[in-house]
DOVEXMI-140804 format. One record per residue (C-alpha): residue in one letter; x, y, z. Coordinates in pm, 1 decimal, padded with zeros to 6 digits, always signed. Layout:
REM residues N
[rec A; [X; Y; Z]] ...
END
This chain:
REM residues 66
[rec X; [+00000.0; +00000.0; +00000.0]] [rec X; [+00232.6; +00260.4; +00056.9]] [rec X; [+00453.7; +00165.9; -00264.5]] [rec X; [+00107.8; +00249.5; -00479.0]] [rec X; [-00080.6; +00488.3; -00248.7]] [rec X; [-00272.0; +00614.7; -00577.0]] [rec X; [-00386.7; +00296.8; -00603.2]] [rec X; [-00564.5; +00265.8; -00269.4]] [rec X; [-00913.0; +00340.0; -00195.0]] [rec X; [-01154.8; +00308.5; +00077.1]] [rec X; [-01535.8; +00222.1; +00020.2]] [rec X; [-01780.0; +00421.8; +00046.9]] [rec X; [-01931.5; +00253.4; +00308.7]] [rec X; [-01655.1; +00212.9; +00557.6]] [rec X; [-01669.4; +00631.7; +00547.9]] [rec X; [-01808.3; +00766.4; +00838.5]] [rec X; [-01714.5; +01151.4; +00741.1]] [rec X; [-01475.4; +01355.0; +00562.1]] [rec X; [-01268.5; +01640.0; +00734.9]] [rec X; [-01104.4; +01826.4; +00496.3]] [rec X; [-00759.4; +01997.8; +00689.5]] [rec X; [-00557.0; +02239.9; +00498.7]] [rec X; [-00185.9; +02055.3; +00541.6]] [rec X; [-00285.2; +01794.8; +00799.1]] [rec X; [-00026.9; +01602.6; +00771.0]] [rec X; [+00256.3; +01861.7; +00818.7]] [rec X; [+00521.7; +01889.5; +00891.7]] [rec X; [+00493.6; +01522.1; +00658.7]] [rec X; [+00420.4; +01480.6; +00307.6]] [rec X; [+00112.8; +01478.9; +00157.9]] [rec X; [+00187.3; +01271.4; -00217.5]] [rec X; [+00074.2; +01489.5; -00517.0]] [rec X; [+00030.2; +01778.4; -00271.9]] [rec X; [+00362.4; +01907.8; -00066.9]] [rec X; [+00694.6; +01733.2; +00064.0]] [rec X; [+00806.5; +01683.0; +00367.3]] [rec X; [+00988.2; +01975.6; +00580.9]] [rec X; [+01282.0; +01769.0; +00742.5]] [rec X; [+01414.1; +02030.7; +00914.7]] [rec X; [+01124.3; +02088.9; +01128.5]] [rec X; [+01109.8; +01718.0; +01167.1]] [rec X; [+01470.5; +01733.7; +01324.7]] [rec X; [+01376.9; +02059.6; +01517.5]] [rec X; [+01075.3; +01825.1; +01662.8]] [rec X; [+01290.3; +01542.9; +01743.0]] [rec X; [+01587.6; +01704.3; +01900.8]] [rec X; [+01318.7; +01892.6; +02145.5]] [rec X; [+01148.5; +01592.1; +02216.2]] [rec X; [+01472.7; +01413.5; +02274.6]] [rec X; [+01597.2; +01700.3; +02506.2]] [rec X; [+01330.2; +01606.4; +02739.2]] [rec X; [+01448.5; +01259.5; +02823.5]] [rec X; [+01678.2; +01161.9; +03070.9]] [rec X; [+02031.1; +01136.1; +02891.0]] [rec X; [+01907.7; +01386.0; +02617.8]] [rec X; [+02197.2; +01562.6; +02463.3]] [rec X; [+02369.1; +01190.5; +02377.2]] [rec X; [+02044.9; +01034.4; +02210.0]] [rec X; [+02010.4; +01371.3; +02011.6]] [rec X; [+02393.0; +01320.6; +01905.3]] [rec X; [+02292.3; +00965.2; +01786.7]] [rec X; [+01953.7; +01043.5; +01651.8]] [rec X; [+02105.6; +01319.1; +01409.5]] [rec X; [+02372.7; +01098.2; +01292.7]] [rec X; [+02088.6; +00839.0; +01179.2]] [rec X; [+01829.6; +01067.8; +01042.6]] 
END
């Protein structure tokens, strides 16, 4: 599914209601619409990282791997 997202579809019937949100998914990508803003994911991760205990080395990893 997420190799050929155009080609999924959801019935009609399993639809309960339709909320249409102006860039929902940001700061992720929305395919045929906008990319992804990776620096803002890496501004989001290094602040929640910062709040764990032992933050500053699991930041120092995490940006190494992202």
């Amino acid at each position: 599914m997420r190799r050929k997202l155009h080609r999924t579809a959801i019935p009609y019937y399993l639809v309960d209601a339709l909320i249409e949100v102006p860039y929902g998914l940001y700061p992720a990508n929305m395919l045929y619409e906008y990319y992804s803003d990776e620096v803002q994911i890496l501004r989001d991760k290094v602040a929640l990282y910062a709040r764990l205990p032992g933050g500053p080395s699991i930041i120092i990893q995490s940006a190494l791997h992202f």
